[in-house]
N, C-alpha and C positions, 0 to 999 in steps of 0.2 A: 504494500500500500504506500504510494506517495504521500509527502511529508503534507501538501495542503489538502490531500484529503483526509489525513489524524487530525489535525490545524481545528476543517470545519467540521468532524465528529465529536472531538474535543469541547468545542463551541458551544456546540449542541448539550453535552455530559454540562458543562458548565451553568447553563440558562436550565435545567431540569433540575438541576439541586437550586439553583437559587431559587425556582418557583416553590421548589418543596419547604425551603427553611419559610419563604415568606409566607405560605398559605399552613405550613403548622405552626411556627411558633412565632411569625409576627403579624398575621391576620388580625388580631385585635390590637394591634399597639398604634399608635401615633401613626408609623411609616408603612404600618401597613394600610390602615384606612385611607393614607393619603395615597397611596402606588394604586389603590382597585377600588380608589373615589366610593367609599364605603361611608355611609351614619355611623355613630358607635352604635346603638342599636341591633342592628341588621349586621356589623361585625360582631356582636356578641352574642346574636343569635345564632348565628352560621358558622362559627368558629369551628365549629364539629365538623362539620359538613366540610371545611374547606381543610382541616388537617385530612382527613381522607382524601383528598385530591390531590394534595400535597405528597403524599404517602404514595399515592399512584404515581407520581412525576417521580418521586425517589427510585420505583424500580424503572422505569426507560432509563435513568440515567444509569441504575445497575445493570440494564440491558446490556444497551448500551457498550460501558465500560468494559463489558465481559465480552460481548465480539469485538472487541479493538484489541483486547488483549489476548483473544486466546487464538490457537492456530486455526485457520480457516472459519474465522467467525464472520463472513462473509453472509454467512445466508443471515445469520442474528441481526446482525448490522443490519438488514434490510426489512427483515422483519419490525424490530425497534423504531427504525425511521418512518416504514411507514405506518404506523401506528399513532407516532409522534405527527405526520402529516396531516390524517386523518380525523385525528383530536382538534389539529390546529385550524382545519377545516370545520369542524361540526362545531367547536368553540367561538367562530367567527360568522358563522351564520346566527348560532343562539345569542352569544353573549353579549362580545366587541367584534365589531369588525378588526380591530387591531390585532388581535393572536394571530391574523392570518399572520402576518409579517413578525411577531416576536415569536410565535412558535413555531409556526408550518414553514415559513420560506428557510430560515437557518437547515431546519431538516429536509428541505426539496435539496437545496447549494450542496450538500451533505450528500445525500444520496446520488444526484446526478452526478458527483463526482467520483463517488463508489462505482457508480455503474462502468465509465470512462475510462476510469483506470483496471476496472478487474481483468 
């Protein structure tokens, strides 16, 4: 595997724990209501609901990590991304249109490059 495509899978591993730190343990604080324009309210109601999605972003980013590191993790890596795409897809319809481009394009750049190079 070429080094810019570890680079943007990397990328990817990196944007997947930060979603997970933010939606489990800082979804009701200060930084987190202001990052996902949250009430306190509605972040203390949902606080549950969003460390479990949280926790879900933690494993792609275990995915992830594990076919970048392990021998012929090729097919994993494409499984994880697109999963990652597909979330970022059905997240951008439901939620923000914005995930399309903070979750799904990082994971398309990722993948098409995986594909290129294999």
């Amino acid at each position: 595997m070429d080094t810019l495509t570890t680079i943007a899978i990397s990328i990817v591993i990196l944007l997947h724990v930060l979603f997970m730190i933010l939606e489990m343990f800082l979804w009701n604080t200060t930084l987190g209501r202001k990052i996902f324009y949250l009430k306190e309210d509605f972040a203390r109601q949902s606080a549950t609901l969003a460390a479990n999605q949280g926790l879900y972003n933690g494993f792609l980013a275990a995915g992830l990590l594990w076919g970048l590191l392990s021998t012929g993790g090729f097919d994993a890596l494409i499984f994880f991304l697109g999963c990652i795409i597909i979330a970022g897809i059905y997240g951008a319809i439901t939620a923000n249109r914005s995930i399309l481009f903070i979750q799904a394009l990082p994971a398309i750049i990722a993948m098409t490059l995986l594909v290129l190079n294999h």
